[in-house]
FIDO-106799 format. One record per residue: x, y, z of N, C-alpha, C in turn. Coordinates in steps of 0.1 Angstrom, whole numbers, plus 5000, padded with zeros to 4 digits. Example, Ala and Ser with C-alpha at 12.3 -4.5 7.8 and 13.67 -1.06 7.14 Angstrom:
2
R n.xx n.yy n.zz ca.xx ca.yy ca.zz c.xx c.yy c.zz
R 5132 4943 5078  5123  4955  5078 5132 4967 5078
R 5128 4978 5071  5137  4989  5071 5129 5000 5079
//
This chain:
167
R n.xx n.yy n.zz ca.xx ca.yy ca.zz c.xx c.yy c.zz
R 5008 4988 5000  5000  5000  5000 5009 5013 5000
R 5018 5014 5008  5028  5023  5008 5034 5031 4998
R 5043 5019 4991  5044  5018  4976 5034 5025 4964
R 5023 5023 4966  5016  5028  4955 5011 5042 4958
R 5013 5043 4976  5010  5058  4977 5021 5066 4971
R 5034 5067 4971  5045  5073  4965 5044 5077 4955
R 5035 5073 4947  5037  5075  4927 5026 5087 4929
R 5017 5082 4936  5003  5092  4937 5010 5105 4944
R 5013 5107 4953  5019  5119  4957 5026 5126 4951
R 5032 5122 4943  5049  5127  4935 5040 5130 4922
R 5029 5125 4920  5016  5131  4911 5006 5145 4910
R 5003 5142 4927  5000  5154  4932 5006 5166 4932
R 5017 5163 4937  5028  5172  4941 5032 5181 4926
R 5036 5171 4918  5033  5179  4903 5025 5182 4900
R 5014 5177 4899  5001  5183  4894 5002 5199 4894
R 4999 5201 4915  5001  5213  4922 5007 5227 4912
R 5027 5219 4912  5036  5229  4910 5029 5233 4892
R 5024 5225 4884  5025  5226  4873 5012 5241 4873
R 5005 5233 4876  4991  5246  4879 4995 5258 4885
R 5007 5260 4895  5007  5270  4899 5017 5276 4890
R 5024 5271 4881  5030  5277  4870 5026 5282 4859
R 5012 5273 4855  5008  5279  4846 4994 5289 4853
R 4991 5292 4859  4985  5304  4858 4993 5317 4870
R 5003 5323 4867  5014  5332  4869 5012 5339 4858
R 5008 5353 4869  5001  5362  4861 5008 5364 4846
R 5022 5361 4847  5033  5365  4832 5023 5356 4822
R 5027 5340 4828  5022  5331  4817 5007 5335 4812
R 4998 5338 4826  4986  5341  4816 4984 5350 4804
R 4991 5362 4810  4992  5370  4798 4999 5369 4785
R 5012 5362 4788  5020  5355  4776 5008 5347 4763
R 5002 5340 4772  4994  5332  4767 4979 5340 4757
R 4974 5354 4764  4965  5359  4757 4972 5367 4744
R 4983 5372 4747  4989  5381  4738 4988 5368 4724
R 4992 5355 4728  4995  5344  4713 4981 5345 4710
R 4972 5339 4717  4958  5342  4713 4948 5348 4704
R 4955 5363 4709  4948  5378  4705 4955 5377 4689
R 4968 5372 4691  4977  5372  4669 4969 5362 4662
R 4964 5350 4672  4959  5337  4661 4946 5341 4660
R 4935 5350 4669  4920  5353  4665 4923 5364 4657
R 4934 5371 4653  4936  5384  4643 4935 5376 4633
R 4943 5365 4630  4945  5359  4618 4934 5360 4605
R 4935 5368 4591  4929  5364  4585 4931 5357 4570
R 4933 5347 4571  4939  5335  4558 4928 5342 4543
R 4939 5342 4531  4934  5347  4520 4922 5337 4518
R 4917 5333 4518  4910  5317  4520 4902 5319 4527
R 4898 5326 4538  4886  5326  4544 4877 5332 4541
R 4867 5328 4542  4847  5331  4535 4841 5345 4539
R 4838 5348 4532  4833  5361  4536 4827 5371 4554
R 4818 5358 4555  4811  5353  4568 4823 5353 4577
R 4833 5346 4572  4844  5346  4587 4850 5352 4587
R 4855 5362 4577  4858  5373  4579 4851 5386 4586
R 4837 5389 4583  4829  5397  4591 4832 5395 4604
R 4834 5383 4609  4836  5379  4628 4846 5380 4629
R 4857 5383 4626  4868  5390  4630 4867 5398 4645
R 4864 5411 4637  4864  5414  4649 4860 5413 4666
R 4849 5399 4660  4839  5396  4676 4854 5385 4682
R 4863 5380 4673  4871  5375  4674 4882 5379 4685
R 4882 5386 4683  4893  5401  4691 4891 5402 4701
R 4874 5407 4699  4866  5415  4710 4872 5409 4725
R 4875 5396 4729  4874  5392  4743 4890 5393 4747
R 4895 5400 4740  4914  5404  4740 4915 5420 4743
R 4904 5427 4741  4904  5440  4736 4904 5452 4749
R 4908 5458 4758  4898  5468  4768 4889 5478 4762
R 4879 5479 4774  4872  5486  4769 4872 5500 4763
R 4888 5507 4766  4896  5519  4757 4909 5516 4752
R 4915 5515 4739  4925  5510  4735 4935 5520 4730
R 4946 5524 4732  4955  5534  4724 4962 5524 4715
R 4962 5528 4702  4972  5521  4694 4981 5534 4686
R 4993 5533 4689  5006  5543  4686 5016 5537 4675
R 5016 5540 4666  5028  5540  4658 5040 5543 4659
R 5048 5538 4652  5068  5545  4656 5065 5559 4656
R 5057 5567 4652  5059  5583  4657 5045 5587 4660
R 5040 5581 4670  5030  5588  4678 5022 5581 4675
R 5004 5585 4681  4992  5580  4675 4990 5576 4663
R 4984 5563 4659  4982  5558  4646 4972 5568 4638
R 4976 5569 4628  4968  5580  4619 4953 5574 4619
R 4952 5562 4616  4937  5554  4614 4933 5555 4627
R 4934 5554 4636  4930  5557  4651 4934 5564 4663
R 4937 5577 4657  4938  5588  4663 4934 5590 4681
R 4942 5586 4688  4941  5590  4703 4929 5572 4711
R 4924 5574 4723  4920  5567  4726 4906 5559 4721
R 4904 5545 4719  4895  5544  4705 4883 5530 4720
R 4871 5532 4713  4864  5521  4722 4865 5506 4714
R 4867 5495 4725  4864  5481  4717 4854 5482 4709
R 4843 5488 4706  4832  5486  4699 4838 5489 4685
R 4846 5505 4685  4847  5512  4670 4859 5501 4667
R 4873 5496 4671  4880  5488  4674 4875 5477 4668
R 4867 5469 4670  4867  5455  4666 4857 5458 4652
R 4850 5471 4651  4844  5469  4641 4852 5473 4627
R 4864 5481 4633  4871  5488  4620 4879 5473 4616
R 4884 5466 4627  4889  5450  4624 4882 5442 4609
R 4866 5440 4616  4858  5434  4606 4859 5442 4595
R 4863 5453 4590  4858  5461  4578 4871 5458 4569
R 4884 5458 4583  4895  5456  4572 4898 5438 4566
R 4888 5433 4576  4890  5416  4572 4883 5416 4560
R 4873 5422 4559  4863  5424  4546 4870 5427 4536
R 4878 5434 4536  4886  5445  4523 4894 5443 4522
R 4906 5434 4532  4920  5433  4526 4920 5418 4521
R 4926 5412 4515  4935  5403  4506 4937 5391 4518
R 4943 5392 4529  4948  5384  4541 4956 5397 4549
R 4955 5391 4559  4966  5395  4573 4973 5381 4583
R 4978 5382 4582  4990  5373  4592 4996 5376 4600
R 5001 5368 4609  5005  5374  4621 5011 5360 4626
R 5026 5353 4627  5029  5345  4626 5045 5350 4638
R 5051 5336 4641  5060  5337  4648 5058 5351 4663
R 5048 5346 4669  5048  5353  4680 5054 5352 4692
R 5066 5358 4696  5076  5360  4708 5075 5370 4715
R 5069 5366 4729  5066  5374  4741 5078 5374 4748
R 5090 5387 4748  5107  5389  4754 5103 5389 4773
R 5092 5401 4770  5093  5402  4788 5076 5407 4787
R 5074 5400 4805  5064  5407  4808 5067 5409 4825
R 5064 5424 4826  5064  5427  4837 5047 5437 4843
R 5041 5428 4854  5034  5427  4859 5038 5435 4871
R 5025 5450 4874  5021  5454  4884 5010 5451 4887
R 5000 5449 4896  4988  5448  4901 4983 5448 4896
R 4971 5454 4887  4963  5451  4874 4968 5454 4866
R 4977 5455 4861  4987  5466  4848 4997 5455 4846
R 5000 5455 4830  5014  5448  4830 5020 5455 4819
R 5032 5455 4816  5034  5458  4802 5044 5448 4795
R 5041 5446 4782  5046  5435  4779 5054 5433 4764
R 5065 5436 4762  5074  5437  4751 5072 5418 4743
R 5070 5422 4726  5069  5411  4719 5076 5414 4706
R 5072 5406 4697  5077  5407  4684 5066 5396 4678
R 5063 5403 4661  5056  5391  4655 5061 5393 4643
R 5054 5383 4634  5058  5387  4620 5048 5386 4612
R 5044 5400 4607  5033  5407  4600 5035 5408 4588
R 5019 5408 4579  5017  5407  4568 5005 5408 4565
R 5003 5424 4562  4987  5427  4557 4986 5434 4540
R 4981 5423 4532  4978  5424  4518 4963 5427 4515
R 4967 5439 4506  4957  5445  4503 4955 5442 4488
R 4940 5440 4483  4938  5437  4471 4943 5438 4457
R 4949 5451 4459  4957  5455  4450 4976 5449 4449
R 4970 5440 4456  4985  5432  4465 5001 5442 4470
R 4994 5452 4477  5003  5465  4483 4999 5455 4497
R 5014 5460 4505  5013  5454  4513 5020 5466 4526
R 5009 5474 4536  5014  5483  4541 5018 5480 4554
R 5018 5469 4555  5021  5463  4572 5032 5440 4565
R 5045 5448 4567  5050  5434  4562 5065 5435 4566
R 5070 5429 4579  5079  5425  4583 5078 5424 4597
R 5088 5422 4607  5088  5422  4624 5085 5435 4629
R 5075 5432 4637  5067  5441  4640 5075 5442 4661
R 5077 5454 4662  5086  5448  4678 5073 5458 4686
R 5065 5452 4699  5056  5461  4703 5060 5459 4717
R 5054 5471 4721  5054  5476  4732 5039 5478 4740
R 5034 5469 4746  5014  5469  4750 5016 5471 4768
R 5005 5471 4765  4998  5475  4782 4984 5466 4779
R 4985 5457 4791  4973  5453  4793 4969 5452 4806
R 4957 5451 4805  4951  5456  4824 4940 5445 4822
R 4938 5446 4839  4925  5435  4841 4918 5441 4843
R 4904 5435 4834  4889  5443  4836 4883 5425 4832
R 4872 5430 4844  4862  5418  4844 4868 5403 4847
R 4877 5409 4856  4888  5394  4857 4896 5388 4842
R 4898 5397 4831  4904  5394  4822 4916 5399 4822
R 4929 5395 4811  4937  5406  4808 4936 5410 4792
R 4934 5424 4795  4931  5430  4777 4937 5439 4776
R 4942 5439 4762  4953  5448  4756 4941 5468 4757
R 4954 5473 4763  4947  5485  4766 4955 5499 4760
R 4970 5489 4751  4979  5505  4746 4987 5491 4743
R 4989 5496 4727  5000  5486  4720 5006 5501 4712
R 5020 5497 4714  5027  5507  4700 5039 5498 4697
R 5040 5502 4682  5047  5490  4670 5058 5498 4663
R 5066 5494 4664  5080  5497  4648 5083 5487 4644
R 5084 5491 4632  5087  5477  4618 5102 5476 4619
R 5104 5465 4614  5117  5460  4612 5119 5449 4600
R 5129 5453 4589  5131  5439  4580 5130 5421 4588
R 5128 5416 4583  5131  5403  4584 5148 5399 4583
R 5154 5393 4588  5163  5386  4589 5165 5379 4580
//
């Protein structure tokens, strides 16, 4: 009896450590930031219909006020603080209209966590084609986000981006 309690414990006991590893506040967030790139995704290939949901896609990554800044300040397309609503709908409009967007090889460098606040440095590798096959978003993308907890979630609440060639 002894014996077989040993394996069970050293089971437990992992179980425990593993669980408490993976939900550390870094990993969780590590984990929504990969998330939030693979529900952006939009494959040249996808149907009209799934493209329209795009943005409901997003929606549960998103805070309820979002800044998105470019290498020199406020993004021209969304000028200063923007709501998830206008946000996920300008999403759907561009899934509608562009060609594909991609968002591949996503690497979270650091996340540092204050109390609801974290800010969290990444890199991806972007690619938004537009019909005319111009492509105004295409190479490593290095960001710099803020995401905070609302409603017991963590959602991106301030992302800013500078491009970089590919390697």
């Amino acid at each position: 009896m002894r014996r077989l309690l040993l394996p069970v414990i050293l089971l437990l006991i992992a179980s425990v450590v593993f669980a408490w590893w993976w939900n550390q506040p870094g990993r969780v967030i590590a984990r929504r930031v990969a998330d939030l790139f693979e529900a952006a995704n939009i494959p040249a290939d996808m149907s009209n219909i799934g493209r329209g949901t795009r943005g409901s896609a997003i929606e549960p990554y998103i805070a309820k006020n979002v800044l998105f800044e470019g290498p020199d300040g406020p993004a021209d397309e969304l000028e200063g603080s923007q709501s998830r609503d206008f946000v996920t709908q300008t999403y759907s409009g561009l899934a509608t209209y562009c060609r594909s967007a991609t968002v591949q090889d996503v690497e979270v460098q650091d996340v540092r966590v204050s109390g609801e606040e974290a800010e969290v440095k990444a890199t991806i590798d972007a690619v938004v084609e537009l019909p005319n096959a111009q492509r105004p978003i295409d190479g490593i993308q290095h960001l710099d986000m803020t995401w905070k907890k609302e409603d017991g979630k963590w959602k991106l609440a301030r992302a800013k981006w500078t491009e970089g060639p590919r390697k």
